[in-house]
N, C-alpha and C positions, 0 to 999 in steps of 0.2 A: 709659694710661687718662687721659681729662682730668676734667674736674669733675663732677659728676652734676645730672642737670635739675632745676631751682628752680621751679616755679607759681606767682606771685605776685600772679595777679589774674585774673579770667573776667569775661566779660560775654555773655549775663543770666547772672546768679549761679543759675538758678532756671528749668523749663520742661519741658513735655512731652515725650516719644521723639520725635528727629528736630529740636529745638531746635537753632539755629547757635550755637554757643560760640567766642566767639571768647577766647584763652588768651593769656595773658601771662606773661613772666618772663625768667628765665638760663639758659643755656647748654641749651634745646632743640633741639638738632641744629646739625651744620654744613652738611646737604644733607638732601632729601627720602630718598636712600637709607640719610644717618644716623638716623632715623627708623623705628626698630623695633618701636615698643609706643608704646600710647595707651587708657587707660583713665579714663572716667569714670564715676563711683561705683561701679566693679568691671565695667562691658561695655565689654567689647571696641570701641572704636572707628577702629581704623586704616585700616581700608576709606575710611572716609570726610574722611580726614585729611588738610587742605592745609597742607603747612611754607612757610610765607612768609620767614620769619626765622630766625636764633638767639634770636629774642625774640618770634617769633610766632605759634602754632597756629590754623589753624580748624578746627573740625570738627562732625560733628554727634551729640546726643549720642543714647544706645543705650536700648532699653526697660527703665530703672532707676527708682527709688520709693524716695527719703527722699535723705539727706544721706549723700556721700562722697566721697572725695579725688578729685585729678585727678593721676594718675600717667603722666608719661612716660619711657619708654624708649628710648636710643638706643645706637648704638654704643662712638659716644667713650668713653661715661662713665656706661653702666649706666643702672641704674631712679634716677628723679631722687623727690623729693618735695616735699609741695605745699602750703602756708600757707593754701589757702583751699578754700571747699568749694559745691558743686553740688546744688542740689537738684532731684530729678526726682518731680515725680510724675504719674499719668494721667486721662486727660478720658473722660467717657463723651459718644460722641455718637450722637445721636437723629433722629428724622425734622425736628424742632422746633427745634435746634441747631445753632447756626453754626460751621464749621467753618474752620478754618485752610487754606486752599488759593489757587491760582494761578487767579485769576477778573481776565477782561478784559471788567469792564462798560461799555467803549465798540464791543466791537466785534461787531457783527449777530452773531445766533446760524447763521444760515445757511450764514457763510462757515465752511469746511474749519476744524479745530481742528487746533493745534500745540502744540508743547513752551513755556510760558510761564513766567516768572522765579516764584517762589511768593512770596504777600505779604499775611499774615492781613487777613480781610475780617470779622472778630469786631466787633457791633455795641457803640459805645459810648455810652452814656446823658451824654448833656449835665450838668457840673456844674451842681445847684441854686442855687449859692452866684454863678454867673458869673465863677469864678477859673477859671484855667489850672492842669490839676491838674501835682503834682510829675514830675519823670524818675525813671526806675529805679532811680537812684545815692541817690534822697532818700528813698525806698519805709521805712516803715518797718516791723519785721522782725514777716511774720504768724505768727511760732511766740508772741512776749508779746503778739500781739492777740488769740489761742485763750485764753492764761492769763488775760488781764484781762476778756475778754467771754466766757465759756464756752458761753454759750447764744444768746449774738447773731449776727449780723451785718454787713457792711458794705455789701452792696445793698440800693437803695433799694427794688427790686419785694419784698423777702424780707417775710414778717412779721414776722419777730425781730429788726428794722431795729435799730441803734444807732447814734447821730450820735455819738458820741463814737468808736465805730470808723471810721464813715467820716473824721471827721476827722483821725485819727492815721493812717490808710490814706494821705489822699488831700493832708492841710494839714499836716503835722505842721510843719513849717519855715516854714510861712505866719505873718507877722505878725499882728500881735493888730488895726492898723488894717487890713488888707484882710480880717480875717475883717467886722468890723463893717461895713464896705462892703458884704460880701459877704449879711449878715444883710439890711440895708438892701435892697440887689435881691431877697430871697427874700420882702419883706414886699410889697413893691413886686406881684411875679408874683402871689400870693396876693391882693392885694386888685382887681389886673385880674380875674382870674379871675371873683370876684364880682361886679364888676362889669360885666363878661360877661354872666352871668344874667337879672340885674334890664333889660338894655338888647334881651334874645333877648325876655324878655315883653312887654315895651314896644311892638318891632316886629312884632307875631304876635297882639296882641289881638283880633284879627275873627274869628284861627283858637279862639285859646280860646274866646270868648263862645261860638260859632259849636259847638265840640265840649262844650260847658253845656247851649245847647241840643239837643242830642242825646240828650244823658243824660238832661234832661228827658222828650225823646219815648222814650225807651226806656222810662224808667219808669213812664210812662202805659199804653203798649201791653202793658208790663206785665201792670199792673194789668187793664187789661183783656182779658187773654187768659186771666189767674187765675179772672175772676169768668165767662167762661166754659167753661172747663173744668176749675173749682176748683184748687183746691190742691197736687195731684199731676199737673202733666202730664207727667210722664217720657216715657211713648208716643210723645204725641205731638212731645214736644221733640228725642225721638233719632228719628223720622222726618225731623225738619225738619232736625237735624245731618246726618245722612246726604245726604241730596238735597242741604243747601249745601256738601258735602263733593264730592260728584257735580259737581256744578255749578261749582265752584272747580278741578275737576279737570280741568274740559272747557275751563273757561277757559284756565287759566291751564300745562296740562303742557308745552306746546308751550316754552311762555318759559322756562320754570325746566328742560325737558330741556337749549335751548340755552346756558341760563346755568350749567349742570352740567359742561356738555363744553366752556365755555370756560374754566371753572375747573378744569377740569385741566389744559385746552392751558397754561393761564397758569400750574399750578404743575409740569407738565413741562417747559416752557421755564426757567421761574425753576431747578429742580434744576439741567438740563444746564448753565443758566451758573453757579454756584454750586459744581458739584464739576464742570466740564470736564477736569481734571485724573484724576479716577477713569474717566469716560467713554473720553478718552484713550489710555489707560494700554496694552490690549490690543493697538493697532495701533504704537503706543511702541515696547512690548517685542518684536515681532515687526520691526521693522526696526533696534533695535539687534541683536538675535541674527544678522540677517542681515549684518549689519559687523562680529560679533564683538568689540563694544562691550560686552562683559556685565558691565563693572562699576556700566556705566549701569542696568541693567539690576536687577541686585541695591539700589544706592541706591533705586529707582524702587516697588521691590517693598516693601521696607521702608519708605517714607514710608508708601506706602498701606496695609500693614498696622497703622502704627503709629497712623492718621487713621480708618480705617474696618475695622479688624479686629473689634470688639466691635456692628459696628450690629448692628440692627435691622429694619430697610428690607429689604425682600426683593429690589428690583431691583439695592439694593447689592449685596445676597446673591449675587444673580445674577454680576455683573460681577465679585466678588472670586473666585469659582466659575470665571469664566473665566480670570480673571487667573489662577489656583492652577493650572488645569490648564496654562498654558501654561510659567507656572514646574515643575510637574513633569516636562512634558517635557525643558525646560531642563535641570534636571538631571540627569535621564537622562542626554542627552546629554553632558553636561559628565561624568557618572560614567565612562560608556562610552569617551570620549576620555584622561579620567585613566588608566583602567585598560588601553589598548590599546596594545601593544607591537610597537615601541618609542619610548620617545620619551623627550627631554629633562627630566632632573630640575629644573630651573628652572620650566618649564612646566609639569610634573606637579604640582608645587607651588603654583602661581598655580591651576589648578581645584582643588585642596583649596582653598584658601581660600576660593573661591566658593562650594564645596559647603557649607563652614561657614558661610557667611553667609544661606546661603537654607535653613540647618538642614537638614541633609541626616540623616534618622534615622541612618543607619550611621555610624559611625566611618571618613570619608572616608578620613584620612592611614593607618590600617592598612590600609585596603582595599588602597590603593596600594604601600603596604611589601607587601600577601600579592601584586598583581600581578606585581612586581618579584620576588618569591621565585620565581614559577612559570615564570616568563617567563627567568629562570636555569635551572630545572629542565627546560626541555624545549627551552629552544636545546643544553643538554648532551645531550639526548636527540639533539636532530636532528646533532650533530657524530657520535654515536657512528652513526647510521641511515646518514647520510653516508660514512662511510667502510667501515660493516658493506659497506655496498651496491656500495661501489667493488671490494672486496676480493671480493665474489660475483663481480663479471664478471672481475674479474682471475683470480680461480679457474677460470673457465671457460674465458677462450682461453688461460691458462698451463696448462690440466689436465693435459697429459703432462711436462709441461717439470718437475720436481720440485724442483730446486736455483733455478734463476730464481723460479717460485714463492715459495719460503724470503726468498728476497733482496728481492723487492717486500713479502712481508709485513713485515720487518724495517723496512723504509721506509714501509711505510703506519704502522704502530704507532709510528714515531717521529712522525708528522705529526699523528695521533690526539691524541698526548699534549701538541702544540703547540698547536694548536688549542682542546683542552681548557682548558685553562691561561690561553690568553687569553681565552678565554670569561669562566670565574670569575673572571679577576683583574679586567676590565671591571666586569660587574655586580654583582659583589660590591661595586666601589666605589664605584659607583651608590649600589646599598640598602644601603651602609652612609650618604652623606649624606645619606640621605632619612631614615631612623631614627634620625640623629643630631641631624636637623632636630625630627624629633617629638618626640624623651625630650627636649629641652631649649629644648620650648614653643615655638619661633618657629612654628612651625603655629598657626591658631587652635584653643582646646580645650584640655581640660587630660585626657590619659589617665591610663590608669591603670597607673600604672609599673611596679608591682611586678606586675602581671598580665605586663603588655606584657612589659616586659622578658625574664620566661622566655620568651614565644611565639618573642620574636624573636632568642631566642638558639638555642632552637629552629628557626627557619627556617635562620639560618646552618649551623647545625651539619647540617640536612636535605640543604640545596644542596653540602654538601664532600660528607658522606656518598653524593650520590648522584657524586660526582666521585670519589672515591674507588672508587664500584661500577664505573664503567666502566674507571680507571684496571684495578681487576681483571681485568675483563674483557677488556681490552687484551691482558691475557697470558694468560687461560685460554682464552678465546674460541679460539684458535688451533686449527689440526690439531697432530695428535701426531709429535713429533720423536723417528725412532728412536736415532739418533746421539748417543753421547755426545757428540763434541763439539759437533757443534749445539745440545743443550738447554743447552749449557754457552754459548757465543755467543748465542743469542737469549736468555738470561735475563742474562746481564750488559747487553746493547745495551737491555733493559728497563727495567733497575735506573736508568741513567743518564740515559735521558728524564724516567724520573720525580724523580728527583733535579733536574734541571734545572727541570721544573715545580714543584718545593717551593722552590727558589729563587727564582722568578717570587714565588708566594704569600709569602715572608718577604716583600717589599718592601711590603707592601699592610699596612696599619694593621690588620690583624686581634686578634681575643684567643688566648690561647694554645691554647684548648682546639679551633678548629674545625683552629688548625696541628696540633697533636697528633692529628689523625683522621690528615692527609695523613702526618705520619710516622708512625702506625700502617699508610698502606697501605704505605710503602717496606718497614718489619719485617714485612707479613705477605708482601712479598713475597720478602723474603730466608725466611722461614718456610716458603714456598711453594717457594723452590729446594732447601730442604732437603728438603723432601718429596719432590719432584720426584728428587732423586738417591737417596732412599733406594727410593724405590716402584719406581723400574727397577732397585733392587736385588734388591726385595720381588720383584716378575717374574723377575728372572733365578733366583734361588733357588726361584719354583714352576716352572721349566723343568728342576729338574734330577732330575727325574723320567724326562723324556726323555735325559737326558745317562751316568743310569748305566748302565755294560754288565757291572757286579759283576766288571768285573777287578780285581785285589787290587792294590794302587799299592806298600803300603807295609807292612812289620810291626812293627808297634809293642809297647810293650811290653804296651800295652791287646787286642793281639791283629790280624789281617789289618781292613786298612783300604782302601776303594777312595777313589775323588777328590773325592768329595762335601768331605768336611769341609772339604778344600785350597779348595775352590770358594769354598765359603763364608765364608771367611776373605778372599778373594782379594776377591768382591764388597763386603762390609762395608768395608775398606781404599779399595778405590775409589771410593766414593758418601762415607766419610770427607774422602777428599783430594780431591775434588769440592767438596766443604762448608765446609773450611777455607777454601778459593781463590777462592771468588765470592761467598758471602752470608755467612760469620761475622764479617767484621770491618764495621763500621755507618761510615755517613759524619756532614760536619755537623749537630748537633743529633738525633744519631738512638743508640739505647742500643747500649752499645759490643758488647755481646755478644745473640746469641738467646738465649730460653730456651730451655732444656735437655730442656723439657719433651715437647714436641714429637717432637725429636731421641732422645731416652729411648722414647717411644711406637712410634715407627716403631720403632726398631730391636730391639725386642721383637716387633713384626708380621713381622719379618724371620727374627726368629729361631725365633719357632713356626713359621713357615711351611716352614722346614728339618724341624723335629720333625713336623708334618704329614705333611710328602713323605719320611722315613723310617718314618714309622708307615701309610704309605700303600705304602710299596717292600716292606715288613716283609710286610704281609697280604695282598700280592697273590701270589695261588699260583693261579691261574685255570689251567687244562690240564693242572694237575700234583698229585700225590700225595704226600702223605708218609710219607716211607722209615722202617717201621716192622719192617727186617728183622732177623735174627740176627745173632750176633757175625761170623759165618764171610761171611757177604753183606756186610756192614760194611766187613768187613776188604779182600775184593775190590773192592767200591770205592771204596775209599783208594787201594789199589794202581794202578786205573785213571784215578782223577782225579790221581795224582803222575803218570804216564808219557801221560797226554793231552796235545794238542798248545797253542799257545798259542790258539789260536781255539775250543779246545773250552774251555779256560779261561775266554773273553771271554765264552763265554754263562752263565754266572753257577752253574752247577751244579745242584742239586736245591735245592726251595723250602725246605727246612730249612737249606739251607747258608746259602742269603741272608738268611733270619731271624738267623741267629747273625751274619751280616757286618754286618747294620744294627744289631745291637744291638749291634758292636764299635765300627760311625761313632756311635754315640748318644753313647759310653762313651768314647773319643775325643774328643767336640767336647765334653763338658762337661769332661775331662780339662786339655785343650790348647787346643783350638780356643779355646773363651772366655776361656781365659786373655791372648793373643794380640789378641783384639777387644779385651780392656778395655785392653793399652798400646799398639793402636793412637788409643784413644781419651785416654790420655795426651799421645802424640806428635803431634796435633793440638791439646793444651790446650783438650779437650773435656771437660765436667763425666764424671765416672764414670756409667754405667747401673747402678750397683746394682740396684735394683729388677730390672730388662730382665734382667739374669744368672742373678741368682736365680730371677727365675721360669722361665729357660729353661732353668736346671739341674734346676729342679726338675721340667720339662714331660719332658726329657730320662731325666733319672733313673724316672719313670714310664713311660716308653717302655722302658724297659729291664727294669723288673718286666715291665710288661705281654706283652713280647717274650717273656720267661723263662715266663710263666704260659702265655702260647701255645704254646710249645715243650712244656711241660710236660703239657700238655693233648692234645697232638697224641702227642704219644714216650711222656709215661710212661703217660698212662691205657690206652694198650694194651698197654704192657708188661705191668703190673699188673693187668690181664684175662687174663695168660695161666697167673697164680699158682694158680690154684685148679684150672682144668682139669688139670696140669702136675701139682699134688701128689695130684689122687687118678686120673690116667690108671694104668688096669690096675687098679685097687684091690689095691692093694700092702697085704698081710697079714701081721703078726708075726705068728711062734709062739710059743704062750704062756712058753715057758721061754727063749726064745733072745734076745738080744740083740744088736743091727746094727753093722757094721763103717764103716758109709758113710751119707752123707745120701742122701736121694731125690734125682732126676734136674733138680728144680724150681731148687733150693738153685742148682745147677751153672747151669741157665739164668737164674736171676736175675743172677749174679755174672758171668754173658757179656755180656748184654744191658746190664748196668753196664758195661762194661770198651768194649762199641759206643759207647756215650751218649757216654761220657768220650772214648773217641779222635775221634768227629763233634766234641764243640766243642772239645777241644784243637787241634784242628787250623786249627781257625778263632777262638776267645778268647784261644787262650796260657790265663795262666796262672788267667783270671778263666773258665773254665771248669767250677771246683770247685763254682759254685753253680748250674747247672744239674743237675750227679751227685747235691750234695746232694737236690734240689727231689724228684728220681724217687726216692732213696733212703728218704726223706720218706714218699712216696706208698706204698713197698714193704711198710716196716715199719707202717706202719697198715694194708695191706692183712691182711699176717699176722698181726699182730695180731686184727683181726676172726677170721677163723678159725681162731684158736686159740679164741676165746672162742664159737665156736661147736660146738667137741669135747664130750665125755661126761665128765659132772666125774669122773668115777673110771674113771680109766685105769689098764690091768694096766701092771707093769713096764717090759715091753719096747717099748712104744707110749710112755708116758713118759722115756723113757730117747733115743729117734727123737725124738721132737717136740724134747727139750732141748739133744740132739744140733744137730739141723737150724738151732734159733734161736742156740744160739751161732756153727755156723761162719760162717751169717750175720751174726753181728756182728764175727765177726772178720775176715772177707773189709771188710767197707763201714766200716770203725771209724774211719778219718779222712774219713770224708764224714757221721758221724752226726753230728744237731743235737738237742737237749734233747729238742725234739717226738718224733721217731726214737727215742734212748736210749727215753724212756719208756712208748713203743708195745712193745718190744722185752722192757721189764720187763713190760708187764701180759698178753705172750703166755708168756713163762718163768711168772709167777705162774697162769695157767691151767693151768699143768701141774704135776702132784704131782713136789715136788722127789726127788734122789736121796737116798738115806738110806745105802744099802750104801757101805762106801769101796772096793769093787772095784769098784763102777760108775764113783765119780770118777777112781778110778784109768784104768781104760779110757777115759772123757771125754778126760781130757786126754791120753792117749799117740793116742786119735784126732786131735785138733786140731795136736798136733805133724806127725805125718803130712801131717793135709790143707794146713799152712802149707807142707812140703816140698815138695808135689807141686804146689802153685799157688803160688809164689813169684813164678814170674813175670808170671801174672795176676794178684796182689795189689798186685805191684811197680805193674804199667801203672795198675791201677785206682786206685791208692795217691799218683801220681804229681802234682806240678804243681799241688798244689791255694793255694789263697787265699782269703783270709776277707772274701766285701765286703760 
């Protein structure tokens, strides 16, 4: 940086808007380009500013009012400052008032008007005194001639004349012998004058006697017009005014019309030579516009404004009316040019300046920063239309061709993302020097920064964002790729254009936040492959609806299992290591890992959607019935679904079979299965799904009541409708003295149709079969229960003795499948009936149950068998 600008001197010190200043001092520029900034008393003047020197400015100065610095700006060396000061202030001028303008009073008014030098034609009154008044440099200062004369002044026409201001105005440096000279010639002028006078009557005495005698004859005719027609003739006085009013009219209108109209010819000629310069001005500015000279154009518009903006004058009126109109075309155009794209940021910036100097309402330089915004925003539009549209035809003559297809898209989306990239690295660095020009004033104007500045951080982050949208686009836009390994190819050959386009973009002086969009598009597009491999997980797990044929795969210790769970495992694993291998690991400046989050989300939509399509396999029983037969039908088809062939096996058995199979894969995949997802999600160094687990054990685990209640609903509620017909089929009568050897026929069918239940889902649960027996067990003894409690409170002996009978061997047939509920159903049918009291009846109780445990040992055994507590 070198020295900064010193002002050490102006000439005039002092003058209207549009006054030529010419500036003095040190280190003002070392070229017209070093020459950045020029301010007097705070406007703006560089438009108008000629660098002659390092020691020399001209310029002109700007519509300012009172005393202020003269500050210039240059490259080298900053804003400089300034030891002396400028005073402006402004003229009003009138129809009567002479003006400062470019007046050629040699040359005919007829001949064609041109551009002339400007050179004040302001009338000045001859000193009184016959001295040569002082120069500008000897002027003495009119702020202590305000102080010392407060009510005076220094023109001689003013009435509040003061010779002691004009003197110090006009002589202050004047000697004391040339003022007395000067006294001497003012007594001199003074006494011609008078003498003047006396020598004008001297020569003219015939006219005066001559106009003596007249007044005499007036005053006579007077008098005698008085004496006849007395004292008041008004009447007749204003008849006789009138007729010599008539008569002076007739005389003399002709003369005084034509001395009318050449007193205007003579003060329309005198105006146009006088302001030929305003006259001018319209056909001026219409053939600079036409040479593209507008800065001529702007100086020209400003003088005039600054000389004749406040008249008066209507014809001025007129002609500044035109002049305005043609200046607002001008900037129009000049607007319209600034904002149309494309074009040169040097240029763009030379019409802002113009637009600020002919006051343009709008904020030119933002205007121009929003056309630059937009003008980014829809050349990206037209890249992505561009290529949408290539890829339409390319779709069409490749329509059958499906692999070539693949391979041109692969290459159009590489070009896409090329294109893209250069687009916003281009105009981005455009309107970034254009808004760097503005936030840091070399524009004319001072914005408003803290406003601006959001908009137009704003604008940037608009223009990534919408490069960012089609960057998306670039990879969703696509058709669907079934192939794993193609979604796996084309989402990597993705990942790496755009990567290369965030390369491009670090190069460019941006702030970190519009780079942080572009690598939020690279993470949403690693987010997006992740998705991508789980969601054709998501699909392949709702296909496997079609894929079961209820063959039994495997027997577990959870009981027969067919291939679902295997599947499901198998899919999870492969959209895992899918995930691991092309978007988990992030490149330069990109976060090292995805979140989890996402990854968690899917694979919980994954995993209901397995509980789905087993709660969906589970309830489909469309065509078929449920096998609601006896122990002996039961048993036959056990018999025949073991000795069936294997194709009779592949079609899945009766719909209760497949209920208890999907409740064994539910019971199964939360067992194993999930155990198995979560260390594959170890062995990928994949965050745990906690959540995803748990809710799918818990989706699972509900599929498996819900399966049981089903089952339960379908099996036991008819079994338990057959309790009541069964114990009073025949109406089976004690005699009053006798006492039964056996329970009723019911007791025996209950204890079958248990020993059914339990061998159907042992056969299919293993050992988690217990809680199905329980669940009808359940249902049985509340049944009987109800009907006890609907018997005759006072029962004879032998009816008491049967019912107590009946309810124990029931308990001791079901006694390891009974649950609290049960026991106490069980007590409040024994508490229904009057206990035994005789001890040969307990006696007989128990030497019966020993019996009935003999002769059903082995139905007690099967019923008794394999059970589990889940």
């Amino acid at each position: 940086m070198g020295p900064p600008p010193v002002v050490t001197g102006i000439s005039p010190k002092e003058g209207p808007p549009g006054t030529r200043v010419t500036i003095r001092g040190e280190f003002l520029g070392t070229s017209a380009i070093d020459l950045i900034g020029l301010k007097i008393c705070g406007c703006d003047c560089l438009l108008s500013a000629e660098w002659k020197s390092k020691n020399k400015v001209v310029a002109r100065s700007g519509p300012c009012k009172g005393l202020g610095d003269i500050t210039v700006t240059t490259r080298s060396g900053g804003e400089g400052t300034s030891t002396v000061q400028f005073r402006g202030y402004h003229e009003s001028i009138g129809p009567v008032k002479e003006s400062a303008v470019w007046v050629e009073e040699a040359a005919p008014p007829s001949l064609p008007w041109g551009r002339r030098p400007m050179s004040p034609t302001t009338y000045t009154p001859p000193d009184p005194l016959g001295l040569s008044t002082e120069g500008e440099d000897c002027k003495f200062p009119e702020e202590e001639l305000h102080e010392m004369f407060p009510d005076g002044s220094g023109k001689l026409s003013e009435e509040n004349f003061q010779p002691g201001w004009y003197l110090l105005e006009h002589h202050s440096n004047t000697s004391f012998e040339d003022l007395k000279a000067g006294m001497v010639f003012l007594q001199r002028k003074v006494e011609g004058q008078k003498e003047g006078q006396l020598s004008f009557l001297k020569a003219n005495t015939g006219a005066v006697m001559d106009q003596l005698d007249r007044l005499v004859l007036l005053k006579n005719m007077y008098e005698e017009d008085q004496r006849k027609n007395g004292k008041e003739p008004l009447q007749s006085l204003e008849t006789a005014i009138e007729d010599s009013i008539k008569l002076a009219d007739s005389l003399f209108s002709e003369i005084l019309s034509r001395k009318e109209n050449a007193d205007k010819t003579r003060e329309a000629l005198s105006l146009l030579t006088r302001h030929k310069f305003l006259f001018q001005l319209p056909s001026s500015i219409d053939q600079n516009i036409r040479k593209k000279e507008y800065d001529l154009v702007v100086n020209d518009y400003n003088r005039v404004k600054n000389l004749f903006g406040n008249t008066d004058v209507k014809l001025f009126q007129k002609i500044l009316s035109e002049i305005d109109k043609k200046i607002e075309d001008l900037k129009e155009k000049l607007f319209v040019r600034m904002k149309t794209m494309p074009i040169n940021v040097q240029e763009q910036m030379k019409y802002i300046r113009l637009l600020i100097s002919l006051k343009w309402e709008e904020d030119a330089a933002w205007v121009a920063i929003t056309a630059r915004k937009e003008y980014l925003m829809s050349l990206l539009n037209k890249v992505k239309d561009h290529f949408k549209q290539k890829e339409e035809q390319d779709n069409n003559e490749k329509g059958k061709r499906h692999k070539s297809r693949e391979e041109g898209e692969a290459a159009r989306r590489s070009a896409w993302c090329g294109a893209a990239c250069a687009a916003l690295s281009a105009e981005l660095a455009a309107l970034w020097a254009l808004a760097r020009a503005y936030f840091a004033a070399e524009l004319a104007g001072q914005p408003a920064l803290s406003e601006r500045h959001a908009q137009f951080k704003e604008m940037i982050i608009a223009g990534v964002e919408l490069f960012s949208e089609h960057m998306r686009a670039c990879l969703l836009s696509g058709g669907g790729v079934t192939s794993a390994d193609a979604a796996r190819a084309r989402l990597v050959a993705n990942l790496r254009h755009l990567r290369e386009a965030y390369e491009s973009l670090l190069k460019l002086d941006l702030p970190s936040q519009p780079l942080s969009i572009v690598e939020r598009v690279i993470y949403d597009y690693r987010v997006h492959g992740m998705v991508v491999f789980l969601q054709r997980a998501l699909k392949r797990v709702k296909g496997l609806a079609d894929k079961e044929t209820w063959k039994i795969e495997e027997f577990t210790e959870y009981g027969a299992i067919t291939k679902l769970p295997h599947l499901l495992e198998t899919y999870v694993k492969e959209a895992l290591s899918d995930i691991h291998k092309c978007v988990w690991c992030g490149g330069r400046r990109e976060s090292a890992a995805l979140d989890a989050g996402p990854l968690h989300e899917h694979t919980r939509h994954v995993l209901h959607a397995y509980t789905r399509v087993l709660d969906a396999l589970a309830n489909d029983h469309s065509g078929q019935d449920f096998n609601n037969t006896s122990l002996s039908v039961a048993l036959d088809q056990r018999l025949e679904e073991t000795a069936a062939s294997g194709a009779a096996a592949d079609e899945g058995g009766s719909w209760q079979r497949r209920l208890l199979v999907a409740a064994v894969n539910a019971r199964y995949t939360r067992r194993v299965t999930l155990a198995n997802i979560a260390a594959a999600f170890d062995e990928c160094t994949f965050p745990q799904p906690t959540q995803a687990l748990k809710s799918a054990e818990e989706s699972l685990s509900s599929l498996e009541a819900s399966i049981a209640e089903t089952y339960l609903e379908h099996k036991g509620d008819p079994l338990v409708g057959t309790i009541e017909p069964s114990m009073y089929m025949g109406r089976h009568k004690v005699a009053s003295a006798e006492l039964v050897d056996d329970a009723r026929p019911y007791v025996y069918e209950i204890i079958n149709n248990l020993i059914a239940v339990h061998a159907e889902t042992d056969s299919v649960c293993g050992a988690s079969a217990g809680r199905y027996v329980r669940d009808i067990c359940e249902t049985v003894c509340e049944e009987v229960a109800r009907l006890a409690a609907c018997a005759p409170p006072a029962l004879p002996r032998p009816a008491a003795f049967r019912a107590t009978l009946e309810y124990t061997l029931l308990s001791v047939a079901i006694r390891d499948h009974l649950t609290r509920k049960a026991e106490n159903y069980l007590k409040e049918a024994l508490a229904a009936v009057p206990p035994l009291e005789l001890e040969e009846d307990k006696i007989r109780m128990q030497s019966i149950v020993q019996d009935f445990k003999k002769r059903m040992a082995l139905q007690l055994a099967s019923l008794n068998c394999n059970t589990e507590t889940v």
